[in-house]
KOLPA-301023 format. One line per field, with one value per atom (N, C-alpha, C): residue number from 1; residue in one letter; atom name; x, y, z. Coordinates in Angstrom, 2 decimals, m for minus. Each point is the difference from the previous one (the first is absolute). Example, Ala and Ser with C-alpha at 12.3 -4.5 7.8 and 13.67 -1.06 7.14 Angstrom:
2
i: 1  1  1  2  2  2
aa: A  A  A  S  S  S
at: N  CA  C  N  CA  C
east: 13.19  m0.89  0.90  m0.35  0.82  m0.77
north: m5.69  1.19  1.20  1.05  1.19  1.09
up: 7.80  0.00  0.00  m0.72  0.06  0.73
***
This chain:
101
i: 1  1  1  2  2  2  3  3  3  4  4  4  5  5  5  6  6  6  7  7  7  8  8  8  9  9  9  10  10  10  11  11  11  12  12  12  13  13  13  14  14  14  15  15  15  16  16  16  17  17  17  18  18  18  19  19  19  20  20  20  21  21  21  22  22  22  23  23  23  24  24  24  25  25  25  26  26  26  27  27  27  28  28  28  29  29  29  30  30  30  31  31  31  32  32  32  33  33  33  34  34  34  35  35  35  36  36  36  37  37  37  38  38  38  39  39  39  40  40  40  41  41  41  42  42  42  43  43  43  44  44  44  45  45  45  46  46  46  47  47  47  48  48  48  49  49  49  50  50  50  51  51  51  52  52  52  53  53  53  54  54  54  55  55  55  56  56  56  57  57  57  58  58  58  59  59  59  60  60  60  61  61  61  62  62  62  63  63  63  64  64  64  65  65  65  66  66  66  67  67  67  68  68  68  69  69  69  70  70  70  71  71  71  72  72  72  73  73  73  74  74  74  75  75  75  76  76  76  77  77  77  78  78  78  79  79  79  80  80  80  81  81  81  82  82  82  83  83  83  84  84  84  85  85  85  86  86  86  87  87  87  88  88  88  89  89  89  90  90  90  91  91  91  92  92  92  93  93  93  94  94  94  95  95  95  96  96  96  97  97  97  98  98  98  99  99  99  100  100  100  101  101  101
aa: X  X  X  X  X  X  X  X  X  X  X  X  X  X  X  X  X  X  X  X  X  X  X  X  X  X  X  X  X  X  X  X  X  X  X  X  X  X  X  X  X  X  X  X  X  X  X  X  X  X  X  X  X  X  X  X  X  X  X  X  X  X  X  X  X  X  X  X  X  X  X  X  X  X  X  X  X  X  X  X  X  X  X  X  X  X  X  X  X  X  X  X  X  X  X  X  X  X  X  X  X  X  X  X  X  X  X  X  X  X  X  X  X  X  X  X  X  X  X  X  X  X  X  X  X  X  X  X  X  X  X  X  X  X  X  X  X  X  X  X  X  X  X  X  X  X  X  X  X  X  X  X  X  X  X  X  X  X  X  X  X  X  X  X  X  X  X  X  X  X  X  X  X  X  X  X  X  X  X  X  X  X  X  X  X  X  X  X  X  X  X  X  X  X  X  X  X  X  X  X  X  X  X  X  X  X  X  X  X  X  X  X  X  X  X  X  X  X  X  X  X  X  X  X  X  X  X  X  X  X  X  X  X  X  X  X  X  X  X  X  X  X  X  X  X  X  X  X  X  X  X  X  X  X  X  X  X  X  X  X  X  X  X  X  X  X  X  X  X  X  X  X  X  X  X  X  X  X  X  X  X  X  X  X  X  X  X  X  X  X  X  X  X  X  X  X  X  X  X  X  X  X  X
at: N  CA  C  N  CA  C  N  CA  C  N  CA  C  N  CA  C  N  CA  C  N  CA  C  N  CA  C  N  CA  C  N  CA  C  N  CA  C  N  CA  C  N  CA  C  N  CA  C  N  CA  C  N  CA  C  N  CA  C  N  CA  C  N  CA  C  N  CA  C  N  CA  C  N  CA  C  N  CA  C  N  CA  C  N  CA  C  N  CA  C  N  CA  C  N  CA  C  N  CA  C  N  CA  C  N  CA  C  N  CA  C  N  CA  C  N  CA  C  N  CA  C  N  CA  C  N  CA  C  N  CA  C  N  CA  C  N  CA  C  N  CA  C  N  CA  C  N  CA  C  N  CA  C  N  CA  C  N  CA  C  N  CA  C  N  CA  C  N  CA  C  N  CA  C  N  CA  C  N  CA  C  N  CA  C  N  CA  C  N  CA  C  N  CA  C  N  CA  C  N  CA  C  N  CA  C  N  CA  C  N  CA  C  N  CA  C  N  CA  C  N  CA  C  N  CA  C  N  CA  C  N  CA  C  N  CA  C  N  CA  C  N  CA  C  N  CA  C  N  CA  C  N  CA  C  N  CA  C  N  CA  C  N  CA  C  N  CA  C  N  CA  C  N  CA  C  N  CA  C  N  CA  C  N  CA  C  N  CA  C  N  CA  C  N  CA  C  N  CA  C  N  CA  C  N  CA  C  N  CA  C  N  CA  C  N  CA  C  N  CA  C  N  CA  C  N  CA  C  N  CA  C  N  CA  C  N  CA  C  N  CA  C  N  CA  C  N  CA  C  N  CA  C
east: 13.24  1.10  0.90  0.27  1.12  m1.23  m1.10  m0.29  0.15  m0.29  m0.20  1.72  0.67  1.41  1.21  m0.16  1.04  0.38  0.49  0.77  1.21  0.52  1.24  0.18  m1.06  0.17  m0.29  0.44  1.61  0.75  1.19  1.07  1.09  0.06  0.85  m0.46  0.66  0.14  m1.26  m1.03  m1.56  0.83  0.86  0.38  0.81  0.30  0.27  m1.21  m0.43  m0.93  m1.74  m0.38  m1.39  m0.43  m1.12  m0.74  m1.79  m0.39  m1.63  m0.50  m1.41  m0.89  0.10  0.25  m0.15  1.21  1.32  0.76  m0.53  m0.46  m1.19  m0.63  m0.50  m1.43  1.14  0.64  1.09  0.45  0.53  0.67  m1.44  m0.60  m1.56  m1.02  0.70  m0.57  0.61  1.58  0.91  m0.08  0.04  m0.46  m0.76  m1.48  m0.58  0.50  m0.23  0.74  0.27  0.89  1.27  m0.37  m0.98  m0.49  0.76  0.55  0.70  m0.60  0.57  m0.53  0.19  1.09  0.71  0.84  0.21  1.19  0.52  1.65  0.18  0.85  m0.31  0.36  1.64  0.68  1.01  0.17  0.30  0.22  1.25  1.13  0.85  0.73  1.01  0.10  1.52  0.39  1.40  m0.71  m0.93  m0.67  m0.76  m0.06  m0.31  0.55  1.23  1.52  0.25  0.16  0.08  m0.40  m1.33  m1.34  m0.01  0.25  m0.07  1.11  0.99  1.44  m0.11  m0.52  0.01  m1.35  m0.78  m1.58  0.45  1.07  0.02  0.87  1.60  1.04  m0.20  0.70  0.30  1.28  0.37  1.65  0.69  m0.79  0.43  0.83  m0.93  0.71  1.26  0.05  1.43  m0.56  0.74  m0.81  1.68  0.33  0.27  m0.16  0.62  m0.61  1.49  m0.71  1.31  0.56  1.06  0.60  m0.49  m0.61  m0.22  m1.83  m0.78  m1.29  m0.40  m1.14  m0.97  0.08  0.42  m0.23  m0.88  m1.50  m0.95  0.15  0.49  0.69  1.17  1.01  0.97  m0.43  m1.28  m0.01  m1.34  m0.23  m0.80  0.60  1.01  0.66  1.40  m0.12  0.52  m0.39  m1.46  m0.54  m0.38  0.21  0.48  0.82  m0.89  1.23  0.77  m0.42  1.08  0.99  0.74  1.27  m0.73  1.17  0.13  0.92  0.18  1.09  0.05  0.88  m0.13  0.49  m0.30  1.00  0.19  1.04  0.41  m1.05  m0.30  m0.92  m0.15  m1.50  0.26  0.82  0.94  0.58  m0.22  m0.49  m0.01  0.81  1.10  1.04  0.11  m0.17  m0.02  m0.93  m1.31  m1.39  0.20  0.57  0.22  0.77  1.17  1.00  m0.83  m0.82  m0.57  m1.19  m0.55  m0.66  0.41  1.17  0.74  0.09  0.11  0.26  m0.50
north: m30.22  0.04  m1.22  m0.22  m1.41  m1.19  0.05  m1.35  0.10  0.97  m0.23  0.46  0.39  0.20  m0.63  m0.92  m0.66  0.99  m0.22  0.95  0.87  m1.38  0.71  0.51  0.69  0.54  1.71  0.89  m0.50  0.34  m1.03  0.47  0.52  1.02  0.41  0.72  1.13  0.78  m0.70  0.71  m0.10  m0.66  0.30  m0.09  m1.72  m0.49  m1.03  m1.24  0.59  m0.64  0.24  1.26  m0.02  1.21  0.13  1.43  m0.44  0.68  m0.79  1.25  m0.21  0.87  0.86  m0.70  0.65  1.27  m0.13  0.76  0.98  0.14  1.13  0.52  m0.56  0.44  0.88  0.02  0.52  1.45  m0.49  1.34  0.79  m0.18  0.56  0.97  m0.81  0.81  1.12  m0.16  0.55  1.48  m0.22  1.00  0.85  m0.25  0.63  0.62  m0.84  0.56  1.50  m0.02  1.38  0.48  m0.19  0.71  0.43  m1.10  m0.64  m0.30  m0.27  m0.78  m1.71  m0.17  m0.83  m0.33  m1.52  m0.11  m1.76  m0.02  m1.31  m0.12  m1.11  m0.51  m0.87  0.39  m1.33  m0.77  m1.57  m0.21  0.20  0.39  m0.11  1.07  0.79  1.26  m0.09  m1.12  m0.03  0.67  m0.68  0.17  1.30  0.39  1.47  0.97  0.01  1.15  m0.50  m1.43  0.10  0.91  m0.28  0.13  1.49  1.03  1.13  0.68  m0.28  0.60  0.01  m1.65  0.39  0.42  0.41  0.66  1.80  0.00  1.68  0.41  m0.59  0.36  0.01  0.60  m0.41  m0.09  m0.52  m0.67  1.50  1.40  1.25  0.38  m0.26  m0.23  m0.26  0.70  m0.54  m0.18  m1.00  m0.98  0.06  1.12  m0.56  m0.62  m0.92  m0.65  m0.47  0.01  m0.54  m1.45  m0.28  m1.29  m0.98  0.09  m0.99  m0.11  0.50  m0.12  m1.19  m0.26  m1.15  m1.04  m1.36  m0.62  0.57  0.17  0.14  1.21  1.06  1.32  m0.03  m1.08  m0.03  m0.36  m1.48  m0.98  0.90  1.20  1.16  0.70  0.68  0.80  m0.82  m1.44  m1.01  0.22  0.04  m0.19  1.54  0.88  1.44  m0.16  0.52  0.38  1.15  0.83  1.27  m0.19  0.94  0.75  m0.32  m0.65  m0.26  m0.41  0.65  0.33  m0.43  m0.30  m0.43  0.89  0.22  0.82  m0.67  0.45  m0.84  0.32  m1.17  0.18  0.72  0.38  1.43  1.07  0.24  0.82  1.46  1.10  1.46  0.23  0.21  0.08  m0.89  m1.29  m0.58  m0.43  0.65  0.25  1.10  1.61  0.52  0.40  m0.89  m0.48  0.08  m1.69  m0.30  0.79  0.90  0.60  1.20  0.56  0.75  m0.23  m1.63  m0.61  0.48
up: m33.09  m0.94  0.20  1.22  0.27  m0.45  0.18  m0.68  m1.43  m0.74  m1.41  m0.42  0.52  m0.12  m0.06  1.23  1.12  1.10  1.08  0.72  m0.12  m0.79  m0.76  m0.92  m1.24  m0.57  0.21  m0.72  m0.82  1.02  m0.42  0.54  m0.44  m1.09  m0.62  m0.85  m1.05  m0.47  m1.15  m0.75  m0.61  m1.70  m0.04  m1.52  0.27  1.24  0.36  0.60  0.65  0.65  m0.31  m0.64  m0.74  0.74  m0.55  0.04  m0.13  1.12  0.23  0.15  m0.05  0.03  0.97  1.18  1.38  m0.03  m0.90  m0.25  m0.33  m1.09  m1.28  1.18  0.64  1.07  0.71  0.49  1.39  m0.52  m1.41  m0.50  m0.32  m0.67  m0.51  1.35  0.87  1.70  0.38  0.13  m0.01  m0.43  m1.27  m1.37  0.32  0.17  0.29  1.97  0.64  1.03  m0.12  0.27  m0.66  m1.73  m0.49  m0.82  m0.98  m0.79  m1.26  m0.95  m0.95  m1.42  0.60  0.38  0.29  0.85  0.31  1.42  m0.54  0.02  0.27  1.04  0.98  1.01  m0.46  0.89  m0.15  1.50  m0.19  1.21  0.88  m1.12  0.58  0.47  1.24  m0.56  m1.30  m0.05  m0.49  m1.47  m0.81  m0.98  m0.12  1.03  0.30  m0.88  0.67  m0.05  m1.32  m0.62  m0.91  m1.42  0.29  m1.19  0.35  1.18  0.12  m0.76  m0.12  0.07  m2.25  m0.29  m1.55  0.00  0.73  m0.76  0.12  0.70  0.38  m0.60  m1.13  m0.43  m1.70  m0.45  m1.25  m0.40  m1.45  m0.29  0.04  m0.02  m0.18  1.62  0.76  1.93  0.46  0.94  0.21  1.56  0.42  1.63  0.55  0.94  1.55  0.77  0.94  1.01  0.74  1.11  1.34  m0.22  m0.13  m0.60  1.17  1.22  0.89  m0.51  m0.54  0.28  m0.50  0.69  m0.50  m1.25  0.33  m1.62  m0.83  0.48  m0.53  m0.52  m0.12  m0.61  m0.99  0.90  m1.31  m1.30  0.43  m1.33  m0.85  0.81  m0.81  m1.04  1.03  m0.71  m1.46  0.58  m1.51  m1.24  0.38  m1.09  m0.88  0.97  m1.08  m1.36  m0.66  m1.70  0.37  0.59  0.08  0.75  0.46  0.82  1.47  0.59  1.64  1.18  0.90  0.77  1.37  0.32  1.74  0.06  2.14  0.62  1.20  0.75  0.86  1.84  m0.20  1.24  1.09  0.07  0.70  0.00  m1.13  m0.25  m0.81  0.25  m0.49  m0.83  0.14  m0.78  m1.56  0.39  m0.80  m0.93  0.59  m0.98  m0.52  0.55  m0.57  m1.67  0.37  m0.73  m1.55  0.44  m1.24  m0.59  1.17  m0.84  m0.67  m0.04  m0.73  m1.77  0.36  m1.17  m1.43
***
């Protein structure tokens, strides 16, 4: 793969840097693996949390989350159309609060 590749590829997110066969092949293993239709790999986990957070919500949702968590969660939960709330970190009370709401 590094000869027909480079070493350095990719180095970054597939929609930036490209998408090769050997990708197709990985997820396609995967898949079957664990006995799927399907599997896509990400490299990153930031892109992870992302792509999880809008594949699992809809604009109907309403998303809690601890006002300290993860970029990769906030700039998830950004990109929500619906209703969404901080609470104050590690705080019960104050998750509670909002989930009263």
């Amino acid at each position: 793969a590094a000869a027909q590749y480079g070493s350095a590829y990719p180095m970054g997110a597939r929609m930036m840097s490209g998408h090769t066969d050997l990708h197709e092949k990985l997820q396609n293993e995967l898949a079957s693996f664990v006995n799927k239709e399907a599997a896509y790999l990400l490299n990153f986990g930031y892109q992870g949390m992302v792509s999880t957070i809008d594949a699992l919500v809809s604009k109907d949702d309403i998303i809690v989350y601890d006002v300290d968590a993860h970029a990769c969660i906030i700039d998830g939960v950004r990109l929500h159309m619906g209703k969404r709330f901080t609470y104050k970190h590690n705080d019960v009370e104050s998750l509670e609060k909002n989930l009263e709401r």
